[in-house]
C-alpha positions in Angstrom: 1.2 -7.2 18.6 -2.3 -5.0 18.9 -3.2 -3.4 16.0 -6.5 -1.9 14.6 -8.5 -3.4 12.2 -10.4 -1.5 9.2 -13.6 -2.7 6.2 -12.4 -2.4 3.2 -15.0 -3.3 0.5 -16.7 -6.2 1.3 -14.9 -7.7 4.5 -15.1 -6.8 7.5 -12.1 -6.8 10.2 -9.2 -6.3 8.1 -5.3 -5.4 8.6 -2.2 -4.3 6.7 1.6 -7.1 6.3 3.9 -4.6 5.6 7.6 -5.7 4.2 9.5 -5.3 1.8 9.9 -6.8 -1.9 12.5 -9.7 -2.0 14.3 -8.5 -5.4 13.9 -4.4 -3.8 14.6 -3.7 -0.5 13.5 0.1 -1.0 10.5 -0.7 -2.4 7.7 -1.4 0.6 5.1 -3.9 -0.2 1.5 -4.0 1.9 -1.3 -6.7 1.7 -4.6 -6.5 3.4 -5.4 -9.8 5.0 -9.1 -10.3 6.9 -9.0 -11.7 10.6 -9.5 -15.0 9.6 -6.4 -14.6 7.7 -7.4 -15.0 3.9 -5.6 -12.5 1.5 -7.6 -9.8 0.1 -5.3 -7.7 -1.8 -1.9 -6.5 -2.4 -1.7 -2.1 -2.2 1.4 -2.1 -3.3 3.6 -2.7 -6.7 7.3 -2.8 -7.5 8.6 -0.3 -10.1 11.6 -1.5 -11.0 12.8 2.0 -11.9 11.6 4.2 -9.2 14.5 6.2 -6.5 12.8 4.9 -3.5 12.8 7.5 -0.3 12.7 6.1 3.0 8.7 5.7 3.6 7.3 5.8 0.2 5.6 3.4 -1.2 3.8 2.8 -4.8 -0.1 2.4 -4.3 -1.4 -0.1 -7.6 -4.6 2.2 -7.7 -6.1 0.3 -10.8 -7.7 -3.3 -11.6 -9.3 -4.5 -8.3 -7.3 -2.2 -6.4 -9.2 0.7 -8.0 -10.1 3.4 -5.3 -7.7 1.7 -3.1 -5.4 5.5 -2.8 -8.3 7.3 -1.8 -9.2 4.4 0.9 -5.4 4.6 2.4 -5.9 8.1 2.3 -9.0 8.7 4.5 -7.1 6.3 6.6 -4.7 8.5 7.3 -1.9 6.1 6.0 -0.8 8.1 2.8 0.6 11.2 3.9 1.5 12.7 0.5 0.9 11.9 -3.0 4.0 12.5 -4.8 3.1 11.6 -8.0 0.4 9.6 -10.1 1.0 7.7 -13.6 -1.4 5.9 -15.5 -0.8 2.1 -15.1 -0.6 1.9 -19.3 -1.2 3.6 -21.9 -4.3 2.8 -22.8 -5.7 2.9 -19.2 -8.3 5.3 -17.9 -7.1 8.5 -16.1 -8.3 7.0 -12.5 -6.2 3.7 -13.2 -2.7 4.6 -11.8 0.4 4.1 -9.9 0.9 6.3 -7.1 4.0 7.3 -6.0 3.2 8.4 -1.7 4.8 9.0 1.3 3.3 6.8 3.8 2.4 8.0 7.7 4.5 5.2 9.1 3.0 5.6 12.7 -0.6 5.2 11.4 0.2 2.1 8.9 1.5 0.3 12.0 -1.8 0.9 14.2 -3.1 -1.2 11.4 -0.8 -3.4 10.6 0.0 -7.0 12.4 3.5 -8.0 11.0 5.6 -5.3 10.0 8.9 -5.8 8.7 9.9 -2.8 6.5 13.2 -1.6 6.7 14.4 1.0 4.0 18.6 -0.1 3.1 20.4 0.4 0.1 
């Protein structure tokens, strides 16, 4: 599969796995792997209590992830942001869980394995 590779932070060629979360099938999980293959971060969290829409996904935009939204964004792979929720209570207003509809034909330009498939 050809796919385009991105920096994020500190490394250089990276790329998206996109799938789906073994004990969710709605919910979509992506990691960012470099080229050589070493993990670099997961985007994504499960919410156990979130309606998942076909193409949505929940960004974790806090911890090392922070900024990571706004990155996905200027992609071009977050279409809409639904909604945003602080990550806890106590968290700063910038640490959240985004709720987005992902631009399914730009997150597979970047992406290597993709094997997401929204079923109830």
């Amino acid at each position: 599969m050809n796919f385009k590779t991105f920096k994020y932070k500190n490394y250089g060629e990276c790329y998206f796995n996109v799938g789906t979360y073994l004990y969710n099938k709605q919910s979509m999980a992506i990691s960012i792997k470099s080229i050589d293959g070493e993990d670099i971060t997961v985007a994504t969290v499960n919410m156990n209590d979130y309606m998942y829409e076909p193409d949505t996904a929940t960004i974790k935009n806090y911890s090392e992830n922070s900024g990571i939204t706004e990155f996905l964004e200027n992609l071009g792979v977050i279409e809409d942001i639904y909604s945003r929720a602080r990550c806890n209570p106590y968290a700063a207003k910038n640490q959240t869980i985004d709720y987005c509809l992902m631009n399914m034909k730009k997150l597979k330009e970047y992406t290597k394995e993709f094997d997401y498939e929204w079923k109830i």
